[in-house]
C-alpha positions in Angstrom: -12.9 -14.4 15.0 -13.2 -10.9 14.2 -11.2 -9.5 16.6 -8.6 -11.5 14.9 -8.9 -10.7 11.4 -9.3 -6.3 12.8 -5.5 -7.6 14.0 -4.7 -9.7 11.3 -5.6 -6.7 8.8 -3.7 -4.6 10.5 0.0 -7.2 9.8 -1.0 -7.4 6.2 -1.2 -3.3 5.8 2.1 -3.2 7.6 3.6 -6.0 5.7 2.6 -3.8 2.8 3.7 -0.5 3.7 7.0 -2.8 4.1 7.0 -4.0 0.5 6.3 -0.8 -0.9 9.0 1.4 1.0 11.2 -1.7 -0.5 10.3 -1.0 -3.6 10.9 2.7 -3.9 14.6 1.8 -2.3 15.3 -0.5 -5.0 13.5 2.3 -7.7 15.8 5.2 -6.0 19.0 3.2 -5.6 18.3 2.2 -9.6 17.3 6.3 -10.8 20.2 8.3 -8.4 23.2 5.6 -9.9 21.8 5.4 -13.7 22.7 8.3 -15.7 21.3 9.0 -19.1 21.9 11.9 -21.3 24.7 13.0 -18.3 21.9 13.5 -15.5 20.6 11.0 -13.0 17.5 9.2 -14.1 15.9 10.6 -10.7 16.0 14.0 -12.6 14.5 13.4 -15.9 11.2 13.8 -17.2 8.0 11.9 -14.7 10.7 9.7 -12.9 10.8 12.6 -9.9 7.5 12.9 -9.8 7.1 9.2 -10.0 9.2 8.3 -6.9 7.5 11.4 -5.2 4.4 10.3 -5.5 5.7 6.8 -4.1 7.3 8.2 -0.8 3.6 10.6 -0.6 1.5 7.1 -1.1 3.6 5.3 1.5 3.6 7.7 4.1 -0.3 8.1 3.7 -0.6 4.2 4.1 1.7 4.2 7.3 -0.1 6.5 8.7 -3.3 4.4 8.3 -1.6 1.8 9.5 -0.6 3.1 12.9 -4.2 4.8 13.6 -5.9 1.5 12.9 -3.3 -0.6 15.1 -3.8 1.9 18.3 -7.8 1.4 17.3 -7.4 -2.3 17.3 -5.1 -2.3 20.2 -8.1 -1.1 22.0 -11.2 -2.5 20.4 -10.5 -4.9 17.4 -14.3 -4.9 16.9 -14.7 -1.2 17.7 -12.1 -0.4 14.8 -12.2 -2.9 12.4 -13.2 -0.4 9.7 -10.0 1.4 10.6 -8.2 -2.2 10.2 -10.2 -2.7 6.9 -9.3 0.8 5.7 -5.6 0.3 6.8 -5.4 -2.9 5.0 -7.1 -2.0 1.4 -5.1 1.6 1.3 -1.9 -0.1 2.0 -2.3 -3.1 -0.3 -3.2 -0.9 -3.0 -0.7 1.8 -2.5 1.6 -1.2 -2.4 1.1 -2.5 -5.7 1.2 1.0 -7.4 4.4 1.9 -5.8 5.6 -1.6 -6.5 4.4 -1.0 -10.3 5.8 2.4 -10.3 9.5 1.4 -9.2 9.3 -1.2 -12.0 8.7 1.3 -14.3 11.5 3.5 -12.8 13.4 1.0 -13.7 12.8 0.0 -17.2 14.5 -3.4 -18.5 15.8 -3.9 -14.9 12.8 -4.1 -13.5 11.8 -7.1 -15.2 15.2 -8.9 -14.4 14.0 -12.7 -13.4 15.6 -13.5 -10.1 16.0 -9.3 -9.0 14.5 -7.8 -5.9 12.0 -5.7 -7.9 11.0 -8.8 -9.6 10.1 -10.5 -6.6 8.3 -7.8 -4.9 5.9 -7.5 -7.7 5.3 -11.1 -7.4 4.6 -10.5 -3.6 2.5 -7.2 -3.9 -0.1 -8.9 -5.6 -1.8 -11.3 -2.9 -1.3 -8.9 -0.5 -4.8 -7.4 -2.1 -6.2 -10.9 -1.3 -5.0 -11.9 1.9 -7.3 -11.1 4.9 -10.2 -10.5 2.6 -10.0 -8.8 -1.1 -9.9 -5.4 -1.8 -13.8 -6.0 -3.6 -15.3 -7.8 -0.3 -14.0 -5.4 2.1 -14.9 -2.4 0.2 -18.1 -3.7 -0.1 -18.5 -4.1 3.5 -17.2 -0.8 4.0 -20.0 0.7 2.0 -22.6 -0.9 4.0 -21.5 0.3 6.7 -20.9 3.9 5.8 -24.7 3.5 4.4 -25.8 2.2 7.5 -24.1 4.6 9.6 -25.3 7.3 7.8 -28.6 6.3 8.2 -28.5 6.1 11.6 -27.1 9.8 11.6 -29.9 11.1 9.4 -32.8 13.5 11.0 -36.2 11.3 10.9 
């Protein structure tokens, strides 16, 4: 079983860096074709730093994401804190890029029906799904404790 949930950890992270690089699509398409004052909303005030710091978060999570796949392709036991890592820095990431982009893109990010709109709808239970960011992190914690213990000088 928990071979299965290392692997299944592992979709859900990648399902997430998915959503995310999405959502910074839709946020870039939105900020290079909307001009205000006669620039680009991609080069005023926080937005470049905003969809910076989106591509940065994403590529971070990716690369989580392919270390704890080789790891479970391996040993799904032997790396399931890399799966459980993978998965919680993805989902997050996910749902601040997601949140970013909406903020990117102002009113049109709360258009009922759009792209954006549905993504932050999906980027949400991907934080649940596979075990929530709280119980993983908890169990990450023990096991860092424990770990370190077992490290220690006696």
């Amino acid at each position: 079983m928990l071979q299965t949930l290392a692997t299944f950890r592992v979709s859900v992270a990648g399902a997430s860096v998915g959503l995310a690089e999405a959502a910074l699509r839709e946020a870039l398409g939105h900020a290079t074709e909307r001009e205000l004052f006669g620039k680009p909303l991609a080069r005023l005030g926080g937005v470049p730093a905003s969809l910076a710091t989106c591509w940065m978060e994403i590529e971070m999570a990716r690369a989580m994401t392919y270390r704890a796949a080789a790891a479970a392709a391996r040993d799904p036991l032997a790396g399931m804190h890399l799966s459980s890592i993978a998965k919680v820095g993805a989902t997050e990431a996910c749902g601040r890029v997601v949140d970013r982009a909406v903020q990117v893109m102002g009113r049109f990010g709360l258009v009922r029906g759009s792209n954006i709109e549905r993504f932050y709808r999906e980027a949400r239970p991907m934080r649940i799904y596979e075990g929530s960011t709280e119980v993983i992190l908890d169990s990450l914690a023990k096991k860092l404790v424990k770990d370190h213990g077992a490290e220690a000088p006696r």
